[in-house]
PDB file with SEQRES, HELIX, SHEET and CRYST1 records, atoms N, CA, C and O in Angstrom:
SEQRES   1 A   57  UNK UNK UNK UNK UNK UNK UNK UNK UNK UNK UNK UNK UNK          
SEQRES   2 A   57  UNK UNK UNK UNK UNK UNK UNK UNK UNK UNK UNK UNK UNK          
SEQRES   3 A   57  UNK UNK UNK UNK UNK UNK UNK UNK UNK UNK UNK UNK UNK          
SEQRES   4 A   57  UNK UNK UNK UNK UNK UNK UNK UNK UNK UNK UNK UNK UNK          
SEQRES   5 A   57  UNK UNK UNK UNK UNK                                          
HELIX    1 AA1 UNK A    9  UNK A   19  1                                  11    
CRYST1    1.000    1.000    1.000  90.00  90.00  90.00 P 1           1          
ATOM      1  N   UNK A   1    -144.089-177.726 156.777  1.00  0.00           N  
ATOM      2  CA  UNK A   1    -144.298-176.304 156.881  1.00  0.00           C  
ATOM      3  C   UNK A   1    -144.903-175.809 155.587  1.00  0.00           C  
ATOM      4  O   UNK A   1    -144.383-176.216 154.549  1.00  0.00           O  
ATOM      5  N   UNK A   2    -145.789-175.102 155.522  1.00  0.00           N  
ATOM      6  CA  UNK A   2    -146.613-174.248 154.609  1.00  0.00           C  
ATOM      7  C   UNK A   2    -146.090-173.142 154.470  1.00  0.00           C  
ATOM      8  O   UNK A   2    -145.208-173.016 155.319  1.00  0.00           O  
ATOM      9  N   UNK A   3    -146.216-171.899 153.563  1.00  0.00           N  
ATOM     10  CA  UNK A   3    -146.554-171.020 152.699  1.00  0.00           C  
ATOM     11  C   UNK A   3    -147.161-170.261 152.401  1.00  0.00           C  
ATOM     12  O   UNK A   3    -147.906-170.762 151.558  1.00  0.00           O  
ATOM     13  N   UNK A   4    -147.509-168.783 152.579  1.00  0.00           N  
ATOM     14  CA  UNK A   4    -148.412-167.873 152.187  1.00  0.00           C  
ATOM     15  C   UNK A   4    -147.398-167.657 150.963  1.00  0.00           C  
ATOM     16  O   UNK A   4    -146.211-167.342 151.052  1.00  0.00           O  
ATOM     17  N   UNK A   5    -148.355-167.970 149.464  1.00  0.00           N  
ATOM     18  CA  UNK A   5    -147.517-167.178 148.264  1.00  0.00           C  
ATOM     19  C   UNK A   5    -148.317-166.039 148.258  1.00  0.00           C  
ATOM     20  O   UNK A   5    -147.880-164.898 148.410  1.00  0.00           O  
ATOM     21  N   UNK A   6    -149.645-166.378 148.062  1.00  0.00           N  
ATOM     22  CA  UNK A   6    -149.876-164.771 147.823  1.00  0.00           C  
ATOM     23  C   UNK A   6    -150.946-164.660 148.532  1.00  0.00           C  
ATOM     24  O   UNK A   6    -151.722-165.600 148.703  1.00  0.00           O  
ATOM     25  N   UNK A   7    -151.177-162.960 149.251  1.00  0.00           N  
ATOM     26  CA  UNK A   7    -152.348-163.098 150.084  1.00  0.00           C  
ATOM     27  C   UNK A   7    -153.726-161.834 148.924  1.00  0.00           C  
ATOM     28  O   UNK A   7    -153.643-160.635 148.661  1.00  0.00           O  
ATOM     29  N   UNK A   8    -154.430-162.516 148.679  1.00  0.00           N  
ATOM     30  CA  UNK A   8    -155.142-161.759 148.011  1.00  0.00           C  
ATOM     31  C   UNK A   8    -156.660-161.533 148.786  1.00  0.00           C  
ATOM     32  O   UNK A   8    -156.811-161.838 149.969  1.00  0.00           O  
ATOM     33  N   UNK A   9    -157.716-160.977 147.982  1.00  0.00           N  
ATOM     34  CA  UNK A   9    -158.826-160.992 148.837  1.00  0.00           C  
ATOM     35  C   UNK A   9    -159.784-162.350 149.288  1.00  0.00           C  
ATOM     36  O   UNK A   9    -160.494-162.619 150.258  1.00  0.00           O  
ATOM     37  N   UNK A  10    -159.412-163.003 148.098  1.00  0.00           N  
ATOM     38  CA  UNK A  10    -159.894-164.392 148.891  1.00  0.00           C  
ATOM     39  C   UNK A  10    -159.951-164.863 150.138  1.00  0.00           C  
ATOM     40  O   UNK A  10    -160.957-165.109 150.803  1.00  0.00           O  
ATOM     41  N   UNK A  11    -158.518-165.007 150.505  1.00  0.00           N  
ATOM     42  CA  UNK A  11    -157.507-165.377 151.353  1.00  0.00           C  
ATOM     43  C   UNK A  11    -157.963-164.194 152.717  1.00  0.00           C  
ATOM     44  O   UNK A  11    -158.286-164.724 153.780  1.00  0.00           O  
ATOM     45  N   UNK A  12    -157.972-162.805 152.650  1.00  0.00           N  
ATOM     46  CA  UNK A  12    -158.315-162.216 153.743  1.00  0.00           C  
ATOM     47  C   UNK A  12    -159.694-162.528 154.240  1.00  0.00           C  
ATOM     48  O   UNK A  12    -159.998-162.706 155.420  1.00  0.00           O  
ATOM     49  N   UNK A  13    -160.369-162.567 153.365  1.00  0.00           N  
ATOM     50  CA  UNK A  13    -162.286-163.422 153.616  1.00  0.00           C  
ATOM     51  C   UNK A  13    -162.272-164.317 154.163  1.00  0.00           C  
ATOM     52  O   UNK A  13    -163.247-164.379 154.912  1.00  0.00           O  
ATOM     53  N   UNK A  14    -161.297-165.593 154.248  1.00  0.00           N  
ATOM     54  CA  UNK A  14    -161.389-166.924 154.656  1.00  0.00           C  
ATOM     55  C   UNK A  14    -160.635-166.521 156.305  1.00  0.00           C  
ATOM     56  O   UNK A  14    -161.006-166.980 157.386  1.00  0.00           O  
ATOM     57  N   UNK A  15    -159.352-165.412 156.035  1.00  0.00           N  
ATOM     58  CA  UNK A  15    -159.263-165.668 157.547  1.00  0.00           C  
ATOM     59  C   UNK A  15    -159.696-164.878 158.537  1.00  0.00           C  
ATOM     60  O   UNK A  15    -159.514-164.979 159.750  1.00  0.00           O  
ATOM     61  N   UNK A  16    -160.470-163.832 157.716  1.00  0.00           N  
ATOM     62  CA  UNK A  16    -161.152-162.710 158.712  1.00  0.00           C  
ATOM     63  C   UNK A  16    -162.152-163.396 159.600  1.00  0.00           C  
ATOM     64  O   UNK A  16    -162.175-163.238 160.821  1.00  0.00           O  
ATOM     65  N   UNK A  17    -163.352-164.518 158.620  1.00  0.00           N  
ATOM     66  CA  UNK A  17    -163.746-165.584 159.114  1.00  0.00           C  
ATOM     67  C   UNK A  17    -163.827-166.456 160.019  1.00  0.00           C  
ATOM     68  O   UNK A  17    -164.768-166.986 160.609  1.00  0.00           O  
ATOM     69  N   UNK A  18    -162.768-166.541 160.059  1.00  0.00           N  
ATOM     70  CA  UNK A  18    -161.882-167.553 161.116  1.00  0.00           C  
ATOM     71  C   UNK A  18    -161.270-166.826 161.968  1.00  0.00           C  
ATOM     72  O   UNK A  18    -160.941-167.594 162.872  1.00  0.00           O  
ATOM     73  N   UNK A  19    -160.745-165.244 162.330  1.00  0.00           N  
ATOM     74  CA  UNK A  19    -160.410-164.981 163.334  1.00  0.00           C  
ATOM     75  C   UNK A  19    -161.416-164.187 164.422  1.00  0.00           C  
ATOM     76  O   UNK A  19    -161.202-163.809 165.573  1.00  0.00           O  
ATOM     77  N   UNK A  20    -162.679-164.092 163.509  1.00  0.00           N  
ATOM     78  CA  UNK A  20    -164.244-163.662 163.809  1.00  0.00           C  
ATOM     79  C   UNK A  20    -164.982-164.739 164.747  1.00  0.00           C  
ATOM     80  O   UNK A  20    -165.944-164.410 165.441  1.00  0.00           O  
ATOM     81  N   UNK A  21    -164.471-166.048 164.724  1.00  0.00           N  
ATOM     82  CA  UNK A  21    -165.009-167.107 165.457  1.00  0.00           C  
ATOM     83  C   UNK A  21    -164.467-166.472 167.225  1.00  0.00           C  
ATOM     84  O   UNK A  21    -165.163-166.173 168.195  1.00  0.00           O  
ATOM     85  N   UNK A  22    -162.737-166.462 167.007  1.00  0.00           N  
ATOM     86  CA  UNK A  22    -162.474-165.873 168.388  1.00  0.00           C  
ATOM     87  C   UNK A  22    -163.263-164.680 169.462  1.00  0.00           C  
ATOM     88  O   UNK A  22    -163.119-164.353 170.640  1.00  0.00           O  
ATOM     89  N   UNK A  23    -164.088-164.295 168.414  1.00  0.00           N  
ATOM     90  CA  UNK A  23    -164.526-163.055 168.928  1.00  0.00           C  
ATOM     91  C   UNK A  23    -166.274-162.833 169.672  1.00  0.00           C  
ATOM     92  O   UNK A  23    -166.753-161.873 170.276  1.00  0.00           O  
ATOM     93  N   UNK A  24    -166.958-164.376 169.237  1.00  0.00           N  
ATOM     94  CA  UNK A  24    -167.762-164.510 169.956  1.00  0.00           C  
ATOM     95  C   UNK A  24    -168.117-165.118 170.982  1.00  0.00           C  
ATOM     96  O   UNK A  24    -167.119-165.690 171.421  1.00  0.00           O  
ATOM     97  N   UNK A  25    -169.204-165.362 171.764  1.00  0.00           N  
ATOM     98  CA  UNK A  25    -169.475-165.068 172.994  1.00  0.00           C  
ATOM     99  C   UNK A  25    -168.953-166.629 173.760  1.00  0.00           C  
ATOM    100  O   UNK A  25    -168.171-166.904 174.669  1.00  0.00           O  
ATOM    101  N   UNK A  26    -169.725-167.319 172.976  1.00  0.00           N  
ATOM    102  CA  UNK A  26    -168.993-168.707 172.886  1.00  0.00           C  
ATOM    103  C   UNK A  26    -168.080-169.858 171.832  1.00  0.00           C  
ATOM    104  O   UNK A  26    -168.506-170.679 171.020  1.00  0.00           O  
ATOM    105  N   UNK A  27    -166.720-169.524 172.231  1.00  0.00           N  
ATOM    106  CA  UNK A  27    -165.915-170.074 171.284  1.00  0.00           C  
ATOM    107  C   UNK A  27    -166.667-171.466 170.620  1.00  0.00           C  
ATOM    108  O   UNK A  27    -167.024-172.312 171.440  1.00  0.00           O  
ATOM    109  N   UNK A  28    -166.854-171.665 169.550  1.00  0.00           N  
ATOM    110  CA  UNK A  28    -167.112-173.027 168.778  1.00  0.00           C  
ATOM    111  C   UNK A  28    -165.572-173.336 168.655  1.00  0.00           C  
ATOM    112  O   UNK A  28    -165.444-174.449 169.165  1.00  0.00           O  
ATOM    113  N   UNK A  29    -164.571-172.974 168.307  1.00  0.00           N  
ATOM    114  CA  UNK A  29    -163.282-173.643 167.909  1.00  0.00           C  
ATOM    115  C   UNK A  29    -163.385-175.241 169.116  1.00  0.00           C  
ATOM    116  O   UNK A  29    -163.771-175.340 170.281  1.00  0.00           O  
ATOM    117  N   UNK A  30    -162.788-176.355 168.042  1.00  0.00           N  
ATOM    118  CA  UNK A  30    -162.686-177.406 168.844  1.00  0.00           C  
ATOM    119  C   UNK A  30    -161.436-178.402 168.790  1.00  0.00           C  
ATOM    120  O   UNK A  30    -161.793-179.446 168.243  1.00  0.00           O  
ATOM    121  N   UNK A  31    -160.283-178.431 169.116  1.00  0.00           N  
ATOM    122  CA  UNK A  31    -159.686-179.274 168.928  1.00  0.00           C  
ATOM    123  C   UNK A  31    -159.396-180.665 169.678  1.00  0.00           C  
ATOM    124  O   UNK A  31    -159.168-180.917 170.861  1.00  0.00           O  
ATOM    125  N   UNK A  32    -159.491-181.452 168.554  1.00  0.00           N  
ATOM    126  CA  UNK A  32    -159.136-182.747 169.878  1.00  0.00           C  
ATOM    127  C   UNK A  32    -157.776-183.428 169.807  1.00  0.00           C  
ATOM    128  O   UNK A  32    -157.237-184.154 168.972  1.00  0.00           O  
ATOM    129  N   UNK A  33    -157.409-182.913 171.024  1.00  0.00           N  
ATOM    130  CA  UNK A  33    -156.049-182.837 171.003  1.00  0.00           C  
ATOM    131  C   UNK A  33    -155.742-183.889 172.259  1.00  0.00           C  
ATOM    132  O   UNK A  33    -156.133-183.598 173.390  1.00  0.00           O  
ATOM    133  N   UNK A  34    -154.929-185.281 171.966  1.00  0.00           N  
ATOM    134  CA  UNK A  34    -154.631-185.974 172.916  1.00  0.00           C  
ATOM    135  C   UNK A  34    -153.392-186.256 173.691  1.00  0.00           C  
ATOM    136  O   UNK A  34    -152.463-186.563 172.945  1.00  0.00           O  
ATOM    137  N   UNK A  35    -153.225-186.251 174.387  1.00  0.00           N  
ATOM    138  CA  UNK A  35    -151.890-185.899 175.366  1.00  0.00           C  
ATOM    139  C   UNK A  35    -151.413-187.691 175.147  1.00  0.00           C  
ATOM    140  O   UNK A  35    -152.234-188.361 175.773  1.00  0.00           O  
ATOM    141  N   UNK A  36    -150.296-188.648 174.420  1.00  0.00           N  
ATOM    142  CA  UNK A  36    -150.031-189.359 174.338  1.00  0.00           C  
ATOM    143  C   UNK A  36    -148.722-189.726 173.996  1.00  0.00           C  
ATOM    144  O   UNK A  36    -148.055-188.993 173.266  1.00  0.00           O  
ATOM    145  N   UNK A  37    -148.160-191.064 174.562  1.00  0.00           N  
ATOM    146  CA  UNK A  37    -146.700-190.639 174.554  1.00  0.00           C  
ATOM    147  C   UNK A  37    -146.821-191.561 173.131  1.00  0.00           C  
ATOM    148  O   UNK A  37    -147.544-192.526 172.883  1.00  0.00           O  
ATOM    149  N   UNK A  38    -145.780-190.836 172.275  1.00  0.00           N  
ATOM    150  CA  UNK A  38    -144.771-191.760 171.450  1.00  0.00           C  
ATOM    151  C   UNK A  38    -143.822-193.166 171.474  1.00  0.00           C  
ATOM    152  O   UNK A  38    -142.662-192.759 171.408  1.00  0.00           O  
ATOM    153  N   UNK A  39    -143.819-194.256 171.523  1.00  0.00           N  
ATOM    154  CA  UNK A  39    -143.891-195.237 171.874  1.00  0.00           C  
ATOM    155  C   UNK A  39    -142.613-195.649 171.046  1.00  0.00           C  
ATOM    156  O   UNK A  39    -141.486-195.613 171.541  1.00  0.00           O  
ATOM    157  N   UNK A  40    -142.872-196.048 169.731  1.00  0.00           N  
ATOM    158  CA  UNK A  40    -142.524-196.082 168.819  1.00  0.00           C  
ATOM    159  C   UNK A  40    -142.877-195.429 166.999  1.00  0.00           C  
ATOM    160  O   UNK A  40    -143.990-194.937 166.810  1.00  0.00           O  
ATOM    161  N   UNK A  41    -142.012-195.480 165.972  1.00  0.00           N  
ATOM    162  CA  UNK A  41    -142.440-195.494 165.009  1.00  0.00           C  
ATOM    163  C   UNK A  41    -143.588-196.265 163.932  1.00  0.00           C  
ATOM    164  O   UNK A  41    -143.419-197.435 163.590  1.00  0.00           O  
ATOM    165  N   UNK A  42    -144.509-195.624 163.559  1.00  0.00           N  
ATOM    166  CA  UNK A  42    -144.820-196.312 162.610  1.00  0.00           C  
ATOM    167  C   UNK A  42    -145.019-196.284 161.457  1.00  0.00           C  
ATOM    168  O   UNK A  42    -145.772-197.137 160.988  1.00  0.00           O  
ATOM    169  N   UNK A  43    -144.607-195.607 160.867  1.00  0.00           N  
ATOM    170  CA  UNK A  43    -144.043-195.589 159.499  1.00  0.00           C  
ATOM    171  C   UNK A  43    -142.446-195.603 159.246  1.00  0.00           C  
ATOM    172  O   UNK A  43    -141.788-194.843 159.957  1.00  0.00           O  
ATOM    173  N   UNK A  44    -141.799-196.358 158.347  1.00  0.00           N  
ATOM    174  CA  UNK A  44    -140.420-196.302 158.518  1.00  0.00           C  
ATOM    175  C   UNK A  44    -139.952-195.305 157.962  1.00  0.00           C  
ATOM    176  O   UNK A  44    -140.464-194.755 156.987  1.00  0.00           O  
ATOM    177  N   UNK A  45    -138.812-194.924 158.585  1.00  0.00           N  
ATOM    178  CA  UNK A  45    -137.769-193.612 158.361  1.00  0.00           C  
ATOM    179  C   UNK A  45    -137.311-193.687 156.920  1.00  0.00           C  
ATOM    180  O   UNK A  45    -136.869-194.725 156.428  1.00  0.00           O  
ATOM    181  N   UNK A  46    -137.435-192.539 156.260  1.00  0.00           N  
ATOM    182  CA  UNK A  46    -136.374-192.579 154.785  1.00  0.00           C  
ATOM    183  C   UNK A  46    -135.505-191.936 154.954  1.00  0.00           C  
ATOM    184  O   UNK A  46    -135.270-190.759 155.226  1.00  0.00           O  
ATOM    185  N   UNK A  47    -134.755-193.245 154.681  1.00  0.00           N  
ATOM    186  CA  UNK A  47    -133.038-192.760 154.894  1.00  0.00           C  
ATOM    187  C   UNK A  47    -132.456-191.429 154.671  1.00  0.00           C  
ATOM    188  O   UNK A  47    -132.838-190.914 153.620  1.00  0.00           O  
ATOM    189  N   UNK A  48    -131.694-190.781 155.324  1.00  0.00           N  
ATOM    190  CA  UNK A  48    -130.664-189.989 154.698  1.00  0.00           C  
ATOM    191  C   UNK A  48    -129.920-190.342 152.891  1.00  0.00           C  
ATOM    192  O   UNK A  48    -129.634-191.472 152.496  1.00  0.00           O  
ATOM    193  N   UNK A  49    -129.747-189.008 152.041  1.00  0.00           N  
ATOM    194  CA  UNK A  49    -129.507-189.043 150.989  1.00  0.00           C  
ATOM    195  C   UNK A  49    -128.460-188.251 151.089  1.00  0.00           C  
ATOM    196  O   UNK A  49    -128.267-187.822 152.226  1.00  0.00           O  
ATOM    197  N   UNK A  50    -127.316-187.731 149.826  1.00  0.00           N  
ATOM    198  CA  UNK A  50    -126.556-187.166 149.645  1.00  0.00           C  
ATOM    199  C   UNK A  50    -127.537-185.591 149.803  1.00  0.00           C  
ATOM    200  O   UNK A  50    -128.675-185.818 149.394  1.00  0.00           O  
ATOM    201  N   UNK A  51    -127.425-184.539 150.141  1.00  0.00           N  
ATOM    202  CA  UNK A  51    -128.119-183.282 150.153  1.00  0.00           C  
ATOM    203  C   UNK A  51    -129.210-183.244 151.058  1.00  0.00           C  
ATOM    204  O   UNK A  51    -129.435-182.113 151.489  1.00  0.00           O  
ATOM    205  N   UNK A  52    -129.661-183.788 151.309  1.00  0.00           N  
ATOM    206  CA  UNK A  52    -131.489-184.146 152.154  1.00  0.00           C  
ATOM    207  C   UNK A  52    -130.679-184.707 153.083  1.00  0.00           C  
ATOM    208  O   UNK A  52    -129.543-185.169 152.978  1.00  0.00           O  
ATOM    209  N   UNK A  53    -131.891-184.541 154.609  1.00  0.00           N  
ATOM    210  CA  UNK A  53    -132.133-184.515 155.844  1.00  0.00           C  
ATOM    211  C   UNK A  53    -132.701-186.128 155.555  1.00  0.00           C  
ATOM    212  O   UNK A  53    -132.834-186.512 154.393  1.00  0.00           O  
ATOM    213  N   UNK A  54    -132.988-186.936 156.601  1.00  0.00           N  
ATOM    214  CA  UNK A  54    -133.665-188.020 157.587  1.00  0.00           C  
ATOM    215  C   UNK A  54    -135.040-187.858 157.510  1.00  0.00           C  
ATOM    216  O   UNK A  54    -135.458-186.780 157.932  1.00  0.00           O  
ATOM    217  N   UNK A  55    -135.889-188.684 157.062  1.00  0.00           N  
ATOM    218  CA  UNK A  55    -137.196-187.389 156.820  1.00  0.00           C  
ATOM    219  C   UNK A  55    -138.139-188.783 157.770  1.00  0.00           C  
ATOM    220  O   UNK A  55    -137.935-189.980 157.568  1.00  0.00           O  
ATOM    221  N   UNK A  56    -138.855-188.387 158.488  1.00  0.00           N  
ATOM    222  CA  UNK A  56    -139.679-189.506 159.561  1.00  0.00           C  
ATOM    223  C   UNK A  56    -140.556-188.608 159.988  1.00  0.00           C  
ATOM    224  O   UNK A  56    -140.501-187.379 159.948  1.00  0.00           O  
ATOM    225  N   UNK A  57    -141.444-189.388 160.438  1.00  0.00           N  
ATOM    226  CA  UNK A  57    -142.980-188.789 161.165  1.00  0.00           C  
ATOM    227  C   UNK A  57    -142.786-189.261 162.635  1.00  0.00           C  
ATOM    228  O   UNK A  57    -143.655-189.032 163.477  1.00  0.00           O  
TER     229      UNK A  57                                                      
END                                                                             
C-alpha cells in the first residue's frame, strides 16, 4: 500500500492528466490483465517475527 504525503501542484498536473485520458472519445487506457489461478507459491514466505505479520506474495 502507498501514500499520498503531500499533494502539491506537481502531483495535481500528473493526475489531472491521467483522469483527462477517461474523458476522451476513445479510451487509450490499457490493462493487461489475466484471469489465472494461483497454483502455488513462488517466492518463499518470510516467516512470522516477534511484532510483524507473515509477509508472502
Amino acid at each position: 500500500m502507498w501514500c499520498i504525503v503531500k499533494i502539491n501542484n506537481e502531483y495535481r498536473k500528473r493526475m489531472h492528466r491521467c483522469l483527462k485520458l477517461y474523458d476522451e472519445e476513445y479510451q487509450i487506457i490499457c490493462f493487461d490483465e489475466k484471469h489465472k489461478q494461483l497454483i502455488d507459491d513462488l517466492k518463499p514466505k518470510i516467516p512470522m517475527k516477534m511484532g510483524y505479520y507473515e509477509k508472502y506474495d
